[in-house]
C-alpha positions in Angstrom: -5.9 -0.4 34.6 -9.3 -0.9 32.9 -7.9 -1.0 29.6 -4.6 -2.7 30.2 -7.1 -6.0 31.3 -9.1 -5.7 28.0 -5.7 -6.2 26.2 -5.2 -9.1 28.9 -8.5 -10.5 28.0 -8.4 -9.9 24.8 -5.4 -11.8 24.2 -6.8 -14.5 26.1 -9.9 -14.9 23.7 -7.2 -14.7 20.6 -5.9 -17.6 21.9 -8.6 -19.7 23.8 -10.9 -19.1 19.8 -7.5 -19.8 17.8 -4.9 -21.3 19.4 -2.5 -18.5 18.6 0.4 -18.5 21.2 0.4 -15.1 23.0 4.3 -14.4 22.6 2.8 -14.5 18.6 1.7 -10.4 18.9 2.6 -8.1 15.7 -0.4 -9.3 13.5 -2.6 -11.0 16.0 -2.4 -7.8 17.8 -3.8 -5.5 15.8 -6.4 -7.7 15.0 -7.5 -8.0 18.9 -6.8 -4.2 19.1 -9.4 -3.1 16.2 -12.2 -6.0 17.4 -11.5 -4.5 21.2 -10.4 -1.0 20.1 -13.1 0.1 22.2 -11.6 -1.3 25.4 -8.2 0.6 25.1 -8.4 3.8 23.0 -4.9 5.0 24.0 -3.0 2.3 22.9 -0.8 3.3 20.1 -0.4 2.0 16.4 2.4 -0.7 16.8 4.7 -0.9 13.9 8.3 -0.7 12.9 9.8 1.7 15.3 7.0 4.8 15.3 7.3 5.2 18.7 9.9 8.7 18.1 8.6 11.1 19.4 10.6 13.6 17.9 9.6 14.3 13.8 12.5 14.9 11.6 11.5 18.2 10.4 13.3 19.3 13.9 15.8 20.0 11.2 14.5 21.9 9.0 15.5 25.1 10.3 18.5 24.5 11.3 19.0 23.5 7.3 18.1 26.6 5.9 19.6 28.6 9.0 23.0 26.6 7.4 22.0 27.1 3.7 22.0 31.0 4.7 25.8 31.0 6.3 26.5 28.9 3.6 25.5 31.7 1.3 27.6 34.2 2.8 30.7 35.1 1.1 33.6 34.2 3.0 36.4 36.3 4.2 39.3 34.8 2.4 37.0 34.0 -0.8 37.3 35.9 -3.4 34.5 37.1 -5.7 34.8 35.4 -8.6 35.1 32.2 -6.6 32.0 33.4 -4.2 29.8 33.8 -7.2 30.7 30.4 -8.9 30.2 28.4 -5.6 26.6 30.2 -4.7 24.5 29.1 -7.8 21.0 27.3 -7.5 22.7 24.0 -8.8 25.3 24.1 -5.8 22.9 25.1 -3.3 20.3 22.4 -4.1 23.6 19.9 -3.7 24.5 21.5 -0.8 20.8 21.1 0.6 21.1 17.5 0.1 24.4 17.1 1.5 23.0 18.6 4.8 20.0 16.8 4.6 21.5 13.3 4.5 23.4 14.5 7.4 20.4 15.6 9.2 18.9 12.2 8.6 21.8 10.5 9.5 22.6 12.1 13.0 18.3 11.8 13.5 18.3 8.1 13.1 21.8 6.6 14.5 19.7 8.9 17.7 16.4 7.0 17.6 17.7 3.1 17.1 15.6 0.6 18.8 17.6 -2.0 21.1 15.0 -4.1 22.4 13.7 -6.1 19.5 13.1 -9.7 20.3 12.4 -11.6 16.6 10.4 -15.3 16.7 10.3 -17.0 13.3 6.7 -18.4 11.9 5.9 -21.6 9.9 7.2 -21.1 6.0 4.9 -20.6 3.1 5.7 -22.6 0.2 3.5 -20.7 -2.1 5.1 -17.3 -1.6 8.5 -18.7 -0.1 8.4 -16.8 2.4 9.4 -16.8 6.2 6.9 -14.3 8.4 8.8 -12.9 11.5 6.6 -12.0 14.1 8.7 -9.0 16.2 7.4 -9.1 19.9 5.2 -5.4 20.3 6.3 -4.2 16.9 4.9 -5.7 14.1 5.2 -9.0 11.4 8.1 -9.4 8.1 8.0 -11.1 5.8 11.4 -13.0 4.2 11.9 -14.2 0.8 13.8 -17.5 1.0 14.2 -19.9 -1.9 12.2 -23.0 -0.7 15.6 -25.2 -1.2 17.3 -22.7 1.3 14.3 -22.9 3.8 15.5 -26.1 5.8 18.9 -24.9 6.4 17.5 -20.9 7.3 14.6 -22.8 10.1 17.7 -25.4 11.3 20.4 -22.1 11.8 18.1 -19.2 12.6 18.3 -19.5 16.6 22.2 -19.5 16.8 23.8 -19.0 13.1 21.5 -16.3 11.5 22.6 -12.5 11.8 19.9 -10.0 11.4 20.2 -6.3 10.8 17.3 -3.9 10.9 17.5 -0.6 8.3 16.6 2.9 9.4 14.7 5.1 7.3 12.2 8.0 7.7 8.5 7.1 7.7 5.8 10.1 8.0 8.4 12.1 9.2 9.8 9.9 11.8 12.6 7.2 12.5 11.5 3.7 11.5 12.8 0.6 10.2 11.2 -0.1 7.1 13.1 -3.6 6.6 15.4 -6.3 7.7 18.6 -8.3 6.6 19.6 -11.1 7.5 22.7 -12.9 7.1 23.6 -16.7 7.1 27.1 -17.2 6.0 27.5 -16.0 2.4 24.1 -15.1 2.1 22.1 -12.2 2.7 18.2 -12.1 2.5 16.5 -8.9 2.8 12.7 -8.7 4.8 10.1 -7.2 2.2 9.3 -3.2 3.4 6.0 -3.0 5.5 6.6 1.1 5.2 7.4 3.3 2.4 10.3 6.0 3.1 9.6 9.8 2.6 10.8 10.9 -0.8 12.6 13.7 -1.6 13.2 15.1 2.2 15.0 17.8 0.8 12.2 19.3 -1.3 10.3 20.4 2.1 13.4 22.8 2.7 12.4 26.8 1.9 15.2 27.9 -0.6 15.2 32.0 -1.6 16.2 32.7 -5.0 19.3 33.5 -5.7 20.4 37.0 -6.7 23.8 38.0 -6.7 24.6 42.0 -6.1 28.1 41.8 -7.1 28.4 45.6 -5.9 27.4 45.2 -2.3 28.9 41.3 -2.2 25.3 40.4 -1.2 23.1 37.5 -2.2 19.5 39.3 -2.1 16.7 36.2 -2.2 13.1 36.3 -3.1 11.0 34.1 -0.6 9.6 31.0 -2.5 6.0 31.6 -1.8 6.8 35.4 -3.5 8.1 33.1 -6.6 6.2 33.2 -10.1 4.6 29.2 -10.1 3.5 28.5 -14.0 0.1 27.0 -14.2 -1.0 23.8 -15.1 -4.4 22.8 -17.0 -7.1 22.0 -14.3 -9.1 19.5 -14.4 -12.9 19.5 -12.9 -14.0 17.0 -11.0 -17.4 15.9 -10.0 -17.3 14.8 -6.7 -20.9 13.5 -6.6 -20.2 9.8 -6.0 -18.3 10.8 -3.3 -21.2 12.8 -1.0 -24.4 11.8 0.1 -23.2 8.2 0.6 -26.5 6.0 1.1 -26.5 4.3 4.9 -28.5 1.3 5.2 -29.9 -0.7 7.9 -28.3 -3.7 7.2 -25.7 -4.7 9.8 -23.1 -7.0 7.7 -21.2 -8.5 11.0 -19.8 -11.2 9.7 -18.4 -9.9 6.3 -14.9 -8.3 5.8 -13.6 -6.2 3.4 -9.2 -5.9 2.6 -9.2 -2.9 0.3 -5.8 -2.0 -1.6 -5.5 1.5 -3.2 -1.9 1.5 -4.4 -1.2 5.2 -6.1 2.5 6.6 -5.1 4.6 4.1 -6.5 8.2 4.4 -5.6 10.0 3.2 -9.1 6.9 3.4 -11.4 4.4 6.3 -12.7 1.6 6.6 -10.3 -1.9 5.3 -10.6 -4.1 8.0 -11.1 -7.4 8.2 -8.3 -6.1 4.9 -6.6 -6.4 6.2 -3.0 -9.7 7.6 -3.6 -10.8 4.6 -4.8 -9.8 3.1 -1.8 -11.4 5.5 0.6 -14.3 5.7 -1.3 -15.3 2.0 -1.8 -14.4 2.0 2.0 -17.0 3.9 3.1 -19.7 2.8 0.5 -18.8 -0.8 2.5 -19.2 1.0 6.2 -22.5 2.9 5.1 -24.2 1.3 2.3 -23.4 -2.3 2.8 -23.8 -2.1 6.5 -19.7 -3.6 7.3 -18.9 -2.8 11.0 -16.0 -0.1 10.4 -13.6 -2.0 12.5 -14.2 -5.1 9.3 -12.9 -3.0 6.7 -9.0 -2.8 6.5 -7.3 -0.3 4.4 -4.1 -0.8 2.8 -2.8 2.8 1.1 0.9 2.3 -1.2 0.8 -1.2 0.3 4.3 -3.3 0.2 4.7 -6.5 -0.4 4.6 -7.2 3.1 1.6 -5.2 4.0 -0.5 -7.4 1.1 1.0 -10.7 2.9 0.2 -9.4 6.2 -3.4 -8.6 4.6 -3.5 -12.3 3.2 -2.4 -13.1 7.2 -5.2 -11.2 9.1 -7.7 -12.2 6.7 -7.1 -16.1 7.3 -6.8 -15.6 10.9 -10.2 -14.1 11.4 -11.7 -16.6 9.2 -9.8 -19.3 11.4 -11.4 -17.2 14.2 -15.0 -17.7 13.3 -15.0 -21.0 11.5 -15.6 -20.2 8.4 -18.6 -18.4 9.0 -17.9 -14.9 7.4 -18.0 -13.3 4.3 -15.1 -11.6 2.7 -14.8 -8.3 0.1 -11.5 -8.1 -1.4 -10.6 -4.2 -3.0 -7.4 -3.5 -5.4 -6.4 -0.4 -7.2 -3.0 -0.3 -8.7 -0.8 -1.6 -11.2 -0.4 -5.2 -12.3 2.4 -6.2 -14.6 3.1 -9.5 -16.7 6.1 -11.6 -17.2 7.1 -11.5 -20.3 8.2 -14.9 -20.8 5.3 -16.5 -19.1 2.3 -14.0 -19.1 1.6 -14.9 -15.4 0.0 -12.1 -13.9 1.4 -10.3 -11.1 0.0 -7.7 -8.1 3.0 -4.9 -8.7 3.6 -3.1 -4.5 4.2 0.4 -3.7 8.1 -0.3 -3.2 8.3 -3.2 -6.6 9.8 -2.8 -10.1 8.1 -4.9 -12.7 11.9 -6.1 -13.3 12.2 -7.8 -10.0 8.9 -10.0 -10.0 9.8 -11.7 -7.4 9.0 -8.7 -5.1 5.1 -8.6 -6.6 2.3 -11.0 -5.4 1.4 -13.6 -8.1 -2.5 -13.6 -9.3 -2.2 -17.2 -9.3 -0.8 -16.7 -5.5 -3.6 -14.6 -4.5 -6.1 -16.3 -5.6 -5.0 -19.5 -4.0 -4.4 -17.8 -0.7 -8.5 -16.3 -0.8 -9.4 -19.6 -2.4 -8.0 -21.5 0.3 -9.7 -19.4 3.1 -12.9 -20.9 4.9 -15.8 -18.2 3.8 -19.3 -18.5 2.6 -18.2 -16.1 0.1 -15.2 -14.6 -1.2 -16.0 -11.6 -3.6 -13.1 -9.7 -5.3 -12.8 -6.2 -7.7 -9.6 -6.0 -9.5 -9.5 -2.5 -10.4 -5.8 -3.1 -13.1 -5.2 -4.4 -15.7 -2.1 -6.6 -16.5 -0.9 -6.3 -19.5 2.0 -3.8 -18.5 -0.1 -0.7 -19.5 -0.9 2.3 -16.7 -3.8 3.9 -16.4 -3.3 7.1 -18.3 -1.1 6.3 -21.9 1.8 4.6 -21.9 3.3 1.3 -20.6 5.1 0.6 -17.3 7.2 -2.6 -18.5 6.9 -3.9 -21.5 10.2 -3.4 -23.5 8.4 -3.8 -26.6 6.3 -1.5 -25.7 3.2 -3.4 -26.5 0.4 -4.5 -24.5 1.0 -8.4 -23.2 -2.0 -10.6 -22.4 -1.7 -12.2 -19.6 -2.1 -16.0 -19.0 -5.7 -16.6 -16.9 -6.1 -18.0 -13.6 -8.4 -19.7 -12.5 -10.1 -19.2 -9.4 -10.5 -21.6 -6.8 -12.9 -21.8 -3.2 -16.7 -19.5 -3.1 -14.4 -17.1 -5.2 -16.2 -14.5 -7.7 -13.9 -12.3 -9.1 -14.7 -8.9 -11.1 -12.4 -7.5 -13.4 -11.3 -4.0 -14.8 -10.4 -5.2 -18.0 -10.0 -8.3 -20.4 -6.8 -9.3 -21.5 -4.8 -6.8 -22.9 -6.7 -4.1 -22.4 -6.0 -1.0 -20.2 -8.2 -0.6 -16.7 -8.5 3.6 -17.7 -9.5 6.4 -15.1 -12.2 8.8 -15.5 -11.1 11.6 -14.7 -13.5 13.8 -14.7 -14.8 12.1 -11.4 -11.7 11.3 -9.6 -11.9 7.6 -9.7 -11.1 4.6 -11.8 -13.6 4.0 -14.6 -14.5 0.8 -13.1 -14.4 2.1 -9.9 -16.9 4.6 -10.5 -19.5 2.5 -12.0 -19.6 0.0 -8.9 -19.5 2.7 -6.6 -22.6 4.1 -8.9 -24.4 1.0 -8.8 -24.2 0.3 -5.4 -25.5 4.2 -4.6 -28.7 3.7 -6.6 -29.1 0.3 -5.6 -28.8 1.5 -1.9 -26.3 -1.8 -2.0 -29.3 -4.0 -2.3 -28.0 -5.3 -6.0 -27.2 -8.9 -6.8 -23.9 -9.5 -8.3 -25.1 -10.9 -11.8 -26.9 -7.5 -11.8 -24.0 -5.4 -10.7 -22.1 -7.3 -13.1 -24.6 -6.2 -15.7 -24.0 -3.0 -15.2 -20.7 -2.2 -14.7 -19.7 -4.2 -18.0 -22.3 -2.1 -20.2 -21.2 1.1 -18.8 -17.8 0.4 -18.5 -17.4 -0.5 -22.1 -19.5 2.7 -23.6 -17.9 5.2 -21.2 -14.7 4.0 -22.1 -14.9 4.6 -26.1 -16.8 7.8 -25.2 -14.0 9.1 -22.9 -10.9 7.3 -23.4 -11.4 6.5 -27.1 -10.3 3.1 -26.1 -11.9 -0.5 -25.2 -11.8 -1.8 -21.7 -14.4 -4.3 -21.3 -15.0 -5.6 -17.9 -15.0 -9.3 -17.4 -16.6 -11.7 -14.2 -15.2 -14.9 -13.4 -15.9 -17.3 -10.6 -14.6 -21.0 -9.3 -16.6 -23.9 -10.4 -18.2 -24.4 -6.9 -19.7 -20.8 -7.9 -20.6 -21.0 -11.3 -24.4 -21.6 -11.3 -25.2 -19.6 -8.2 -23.1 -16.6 -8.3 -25.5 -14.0 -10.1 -28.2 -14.1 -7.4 -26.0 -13.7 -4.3 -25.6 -10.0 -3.1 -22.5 -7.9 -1.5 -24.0 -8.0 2.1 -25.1 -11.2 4.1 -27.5 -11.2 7.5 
């Protein structure tokens, strides 16, 4: 009872400090629940349809206890038949045929009936329409600004909305939403990123035919000869022995973005340890109360817009009087016929741009936001190339440089690399090479550094490492909004 009155109160004090109606949860939620989190420790993560209790590996035996019968040979089969149906080919097809049965059955079983949906004010910028989904969670629809009048005037009575089931760390959830108004259909942007490749977590034998006994004798996988791949030695030092300071940084908030697994595109090498990492350098070193520092891992599009969402909210919440820290790792892609810059999601193709967050959008949306101080490290590059060799869209297969933009608000931002250079890992310490050298700054510094300094720093060791290493040029650059310009070198990462 205790703790269902903190959510009560709570509530209350989300409304009474912003004005936020209380039917309005998803979002505003989880913000009360992590600045209250110590008033109700049981109350679950709320998001799309998590609440099954039952994972889907439930069928995992039952699929190889099928894959074995399937094995057999049949009675009225005859052998030269038997042996052309049971080959590894067949049975990895079969696997997969059982498996999207499996999943089928699993989530028609777990549906959620009692969604109630309440549509938010539209954002020009990113033409989008949040959904806030009473107890679940928020969306986020793309619709054309010409459209939006007629989706807000139709969307009590005319607007038909579907929600789509997939498996999300192994259990039923919806990871998106259509909806439907007349001839057109306009799809939610994924706040969760499906499991891949379900069937690979099946045990397959190896298949030996005995066509003397009519057997199929198997070797268990984990007897199976696995070929070896170079290794790789990290030093983990930047990683241990964290420095903790004293400081207590109450007021500042750090959004952190480590986007690695990529659903369409080749992974960024280190991301999510960049993430993690730079997380806790901001709870220990730089004194951030842990419930300040949000972590986004393979974010969506809708996760960053959520971000963008929280992020204004608290600052609404204490008027202005906060300090932000804004963290990405992950790709960036340019449009080829414009050079705008673009923030590429977990669940994006560099094809379909309009599924990645504009620089220019970004940056307006921090700009915009009532801080003291709004400091951001851009750990990609946007010139289509990936962090290891190779590019991830340009068809030309050439490095693009990427039109600036320019920032706006008490916005500093530091940068991987310049124009069409590559933002390269070092991989002989897990992490981003840019990464690394702020994390290594702020370690000796003990986080008492001043950003011209930092700045310093990280561009002259950035730049050496990276012919030393790489045998390439990425040269960090800094930029800041006018408002900015002449005080930006002496401020520092943490604020009384």
């Amino acid at each position: 009872m205790c703790n269902f009155n903190a959510y009560v109160y709570s509530l209350l004090y989300l409304y009474v400090s912003t004005g936020v109606p209380l039917f309005h949860v998803s979002t505003n939620v989880l913000y009360v629940y992590s600045r209250f989190s110590w008033c109700f420790p049981h109350v679950p993560h709320l998001c799309f349809g998590l609440h099954v209790k039952i994972k889907f590996n439930y069928a995992k035996p039952l699929i190889e206890e099928d894959i074995k019968n399937w094995q057999k040979k049949l009675e009225f089969e005859k052998q030269s038949e038997w042996k052309k149906r049971v080959t590894a080919v067949n049975q990895n097809l079969k696997v997969k045929e059982l498996t999207k049965e499996y999943k089928s059955k699993y989530l028609n079983t777990n549906k959620r009936v009692d969604l109630r949906y309440v549509l938010a004010a539209y954002d020009p910028e990113n033409e989008t329409f949040p959904v806030y989904i009473k107890n679940v969670d928020t969306l986020f629809i793309k619709v054309p600004i010409a459209q939006a009048p007629t989706f807000k005037e139709k969307w009590k009575n005319d607007v038909k909305i579907t929600p789509n089931y997939d498996i999300v760390n192994d259990r039923a959830a919806i990871v998106s939403f259509s909806f439907k108004l007349g001839n057109n259909v306009y799809k939610s942007l994924n706040n969760y990123v499906p499991d891949q490749n379900l069937s690979a977590n099946i045990d397959l034998p190896e298949i030996i035919v005995d066509v003397a006994d009519n057997k199929v004798q198997t070797t268990p996988q984990s007897l199976q000869k696995v070929k070896t791949q170079p290794v790789t030695i990290i030093d983990r030092t930047i990683d241990k022995d964290i420095p903790v300071s004293s400081v207590n940084s109450s007021n500042t908030f750090a959004f952190i973005i480590g986007n690695e697994n990529y659903q369409n595109v080749a992974s960024v090498p280190f991301a999510v340890n960049d993430a993690k990492i730079f997380s806790e350098y901001c709870h220990k070193t730089l004194g951030l109360p842990k419930e300040n520092i949000k972590v986004y891992i393979d974010a969506t599009y809708g996760k960053i817009l959520g971000a963008l969402s929280t992020l204004k909210q608290i600052s609404q919440a204490y008027k202005g009087d906060i300090n932000v820290i804004f963290y990405y790792a992950g790709h960036g892609v340019p449009n080829e016929k414009n050079n705008e810059a673009y923030l590429l999601p977990a669940d994006a193709t560099p094809s379909m741009l309009e599924a990645c967050l504009p620089l220019s959008g970004l940056y307006s949306s921090i700009g915009s936001i009532d801080a003291k101080q709004v400091i951001v490290f851009m750990d990609a590059c946007f010139s289509g190339s990936r962090r290891e060799n190779g590019m991830i869209v340009s068809a030309r297969g050439v490095a693009i440089k990427p039109k600036k933009d320019m920032e706006t608000g008490n916005v500093v931002v530091f940068s991987a690399a310049d124009g069409s250079e590559t933002a390269y890992p070092y991989k002989e310490k897990g992490h981003g090479l840019f990464t690394y050298f702020l994390l290594k700054k702020l370690k000796e510094s003990r986080g008492n550094v001043t950003l011209g300094d930092l700045a310093d720093y990280i561009k002259t060791n950035v730049s050496q490492k990276s012919i030393v290493v790489n045998n390439k040029s990425q040269t960090p650059t800094i930029s800041s909004s006018a408002q900015m310009q002449d005080v930006w070198r002496t401020m520092k990462l943490f604020r009384k």
